[in-house]
Phi, psi and omega in degrees: 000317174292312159337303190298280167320344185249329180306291188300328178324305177319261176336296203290321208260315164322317180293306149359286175294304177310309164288305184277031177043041190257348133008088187273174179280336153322299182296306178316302183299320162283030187231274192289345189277330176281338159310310183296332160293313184287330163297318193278326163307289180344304201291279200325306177276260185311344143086203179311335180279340154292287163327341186248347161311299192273352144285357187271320208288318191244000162236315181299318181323297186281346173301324175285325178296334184265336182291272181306344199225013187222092175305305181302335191279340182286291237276323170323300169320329191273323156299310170305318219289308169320326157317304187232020161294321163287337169299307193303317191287344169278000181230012164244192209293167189281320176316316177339063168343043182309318176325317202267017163287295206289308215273316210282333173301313206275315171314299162359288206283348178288316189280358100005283195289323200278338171329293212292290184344321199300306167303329198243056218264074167256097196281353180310289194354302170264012165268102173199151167323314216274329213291314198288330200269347171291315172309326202263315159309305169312312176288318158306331168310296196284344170283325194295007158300337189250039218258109201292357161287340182328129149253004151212155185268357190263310160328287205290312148330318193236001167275279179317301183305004216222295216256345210230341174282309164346327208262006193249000174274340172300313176338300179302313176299328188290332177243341163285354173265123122264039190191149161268044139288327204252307190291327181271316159317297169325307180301297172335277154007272168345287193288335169299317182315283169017287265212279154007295199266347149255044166270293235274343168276344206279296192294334185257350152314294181293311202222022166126123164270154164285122183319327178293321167293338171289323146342269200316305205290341202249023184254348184245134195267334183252337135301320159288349183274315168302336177254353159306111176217175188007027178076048169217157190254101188310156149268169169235349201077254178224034180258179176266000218185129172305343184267330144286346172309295189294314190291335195262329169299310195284290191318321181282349156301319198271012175283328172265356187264335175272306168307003171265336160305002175271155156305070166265212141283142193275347169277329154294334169296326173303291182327281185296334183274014212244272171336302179312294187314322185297318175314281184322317166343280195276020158234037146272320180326338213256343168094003184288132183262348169304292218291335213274358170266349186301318209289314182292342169296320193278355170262000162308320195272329159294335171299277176346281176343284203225086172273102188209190192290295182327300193270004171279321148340310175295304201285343164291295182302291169328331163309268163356261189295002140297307177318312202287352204247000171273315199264356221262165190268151198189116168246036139318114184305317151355281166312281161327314202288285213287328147272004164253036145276028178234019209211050178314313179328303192260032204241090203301327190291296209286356168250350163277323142343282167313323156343264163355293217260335186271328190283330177265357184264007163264351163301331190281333172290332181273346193232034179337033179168018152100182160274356213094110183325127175053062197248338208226177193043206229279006158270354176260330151265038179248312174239036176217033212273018150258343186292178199285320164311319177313315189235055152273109175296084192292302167065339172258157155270344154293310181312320189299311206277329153350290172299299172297303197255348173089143171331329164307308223260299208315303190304345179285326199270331181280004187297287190320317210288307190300324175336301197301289187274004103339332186261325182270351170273334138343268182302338165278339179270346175293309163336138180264307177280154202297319187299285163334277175335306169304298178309335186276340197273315221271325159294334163297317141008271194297315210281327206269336142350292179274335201272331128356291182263023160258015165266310189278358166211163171265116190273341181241055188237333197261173190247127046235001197297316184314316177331279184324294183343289206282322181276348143328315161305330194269331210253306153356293183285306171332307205272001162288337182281290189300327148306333164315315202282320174347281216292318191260000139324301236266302181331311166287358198261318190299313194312311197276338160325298196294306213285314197245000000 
């Protein structure tokens, strides 16, 4: 047993010496040279199945280990990997099954929270409005497995796992955010991807694709024919689709646009107001005409929200200068594009879409609970690929939750959704501290944002919005918990003040 204690002592005061660099190099180099060796054999006799054993051995190990056992360092994780899981997928072979990269994370992170939970058994957590209708939303998912319109149960399969496990990170966001420290990182983050995935439309707008991106746009044919229009080429960035590319653009806009209302640094204020025009930019690059309404809804709705001088003031001006940019003459393409999402009568998509949608609605009416989870887009036409839904173009995400789940799903979902934004406008105003309170405005934002934009694209079906969404949804409730514990912190301290 003293052995045991002098070994680790050993190990802990060696680590110690090792991060501060109190190491000499001689001693290091006589450490790692026999590590290095032992690598270089590996590789040299077993090839690539070697390399790749000892990157899973000395980096996936401890990454998993930091997912289950660092929650926020998981949530983090999970947040990049969505970011650029698609980018990554365009320069490895097209079979790579990347997609099980994201459900092994989203395990991770379940198998974490029941660890941590098994201890911690605290369900106050989930008692709020949004916790129950996610649940009751969740219980439909799974019942529409017995739903006999169905035409295949493996659609419903490859559907749930996607949609319905997606939807159990709120839980996780909800008991694993505990600090607005832990919230502010995250927004951070958030806006670094942001800031990121608008470079990479920046860089392909201006200057160019990268060959591996050019690959990607000309290997599918029918993929180019959808992003080719007037003899311009949409960008997506590092997204799989211009439509989450642009929707993801306007949310990080309005994420800086509400944090600057925070007690920052005037240079930090500079940076996001700096930032915002550049977001809106590059969400002309993708060519969505569904994104270009977004920006005036979320200062309509903030204005409601939060009436006060300052921010009607803002919000007038920005008013402005939408107009001008609706009516003003241009023969920018740009431009043009962005005004006629305010002019649908002349938008040929947007009468086919209505179109659409009128041809489909006594099926939807005749079909109280849907075709079946994942009966229209590419699960249905993979393993249905004659039914009549498989090459119906749903294009809205209400018509999809329509088609698939029936009047029954839509009106549950739409429940879920005012639920949603009923708790957070709610919780905002109940909140005290300011800061928290700017966070709390600014996820209610973004959720009435995307929900805006899923009646003319489906906004919460691709990665990373689905993500976002849902933890938005989630940071609603947080940051009303940690004011609370705030308030009675602060409450117990006036007490024991007083007391002594």
């Amino acid at each position: 047993m003293i052995q045991n204690q002098a070994n680790n002592n050993f190990i802990v005061n060696f680590s110690r010496r090792l991060l501060s660099g109190r190491v000499s190099t001689l001693k290091l180099a006589l450490i790692l040279l026999p590590v290095a060796v032992v690598i270089a054999v590996a590789i040299s006799m077993f090839g690539i199945l070697a390399a790749g054993a000892l990157l899973a051995l000395f980096v996936g190990v401890p990454v998993v280990l930091g997912i289950v056992a660092y929650p926020i360092f998981g949530i983090a994780v999970l947040m990049v990997v969505s970011f650029f899981l698609n980018y990554v997928s365009e320069f490895v072979p097209p079979d790579t099954p990347t997609g099980i990269l994201l459900d092994a994370i989203t395990y991770l992170l379940i198998f974490g929270f029941l660890l941590k939970f098994k201890y911690d058994k605290d369900w106050s957590y989930f008692k709020n409005p949004i916790s129950y209708l996610v649940l009751a939303w969740l219980a439909y998912n799974f019942i529409e497995v017995l739903n006999p319109a169905s035409p295949s149960i493996l659609a419903w399969v490859y559907t749930v796992r996607t949609v319905g496990f997606i939807m159990l990170m709120y839980f996780i966001f909800v008991y694993q955010v505990r600090t607005l420290s832990q919230i502010k990182f995250l927004v951070k983050l958030w806006l670094l991807l942001a800031l990121l995935s608008a470079i990479s439309g920046f860089q392909q707008e201006n200057f160019g694709l990268f060959a591996f991106e050019k690959a990607w746009y000309y290997s599918d044919p029918l993929r180019l024919s959808f992003l080719y229009i007037n003899g311009h080429l949409r960008k997506v960035a590092i997204f799989p689709d211009p439509v989450t590319f642009s929707y993801n653009m306007v949310v990080a806009a309005v994420l800086c646009m509400c944090i600057m209302f925070t007690k920052i640094r005037t240079y930090k204020k500079v940076l996001l107001g700096l930032a915002i025009p550049f977001f809106f930019l590059v969400m002309l690059y993708s060519g969505t005409r569904g994104a270009f309404v977004l920006p005036p809804a979320a200062l309509a709705m903030l204005a409601i929200i939060n009436f006060n001088k300052k921010i009607l003031m803002f919000v007038v001006g920005a008013g402005v200068v939408l107009l001008g940019l609706i009516f003003m003459p241009t023969s920018n393409q740009f431009i043009k594009r962005f005004q006629t999402a305010f002019k649908p009568s002349d938008d040929a998509s947007f009468n086919v879409r209505a179109e659409n949608q009128r041809r489909i609605k006594p099926y939807i009416l005749s079909h109280p609970i849907g075709g079946g989870l994942g009966s229209v887009g590419i699960w249905g036409r993979r393993f249905a690929p004659n039914s009549f839904l498989a090459k119906f173009p749903p294009d809205s995400g209400y018509v999809r939750v329509a088609v698939e789940m029936g009047y029954i799903g839509l009106i549950l979902f739409c429940t879920l959704m005012f639920v949603i934004l009923k708790t957070g406008i709610n919780n905002y105003y109940l909140i005290k501290n300011p800061e928290l309170k700017i966070y709390c405005l600014a996820m209610i934002l973004i959720i009435f944002v995307f929900n805006i934009g899923n009646y003319p694209q489906q906004a919460l079906v691709q990665y990373p919005s689905n993500i976002l969404f849902y933890l938005a949804c989630a940071l609603l409730s947080v940051t009303l918990r940690i004011d609370k514990q705030e308030q009675k912190e602060q409450a117990d301290k006036q007490c024991a003040e007083l007391s002594a």
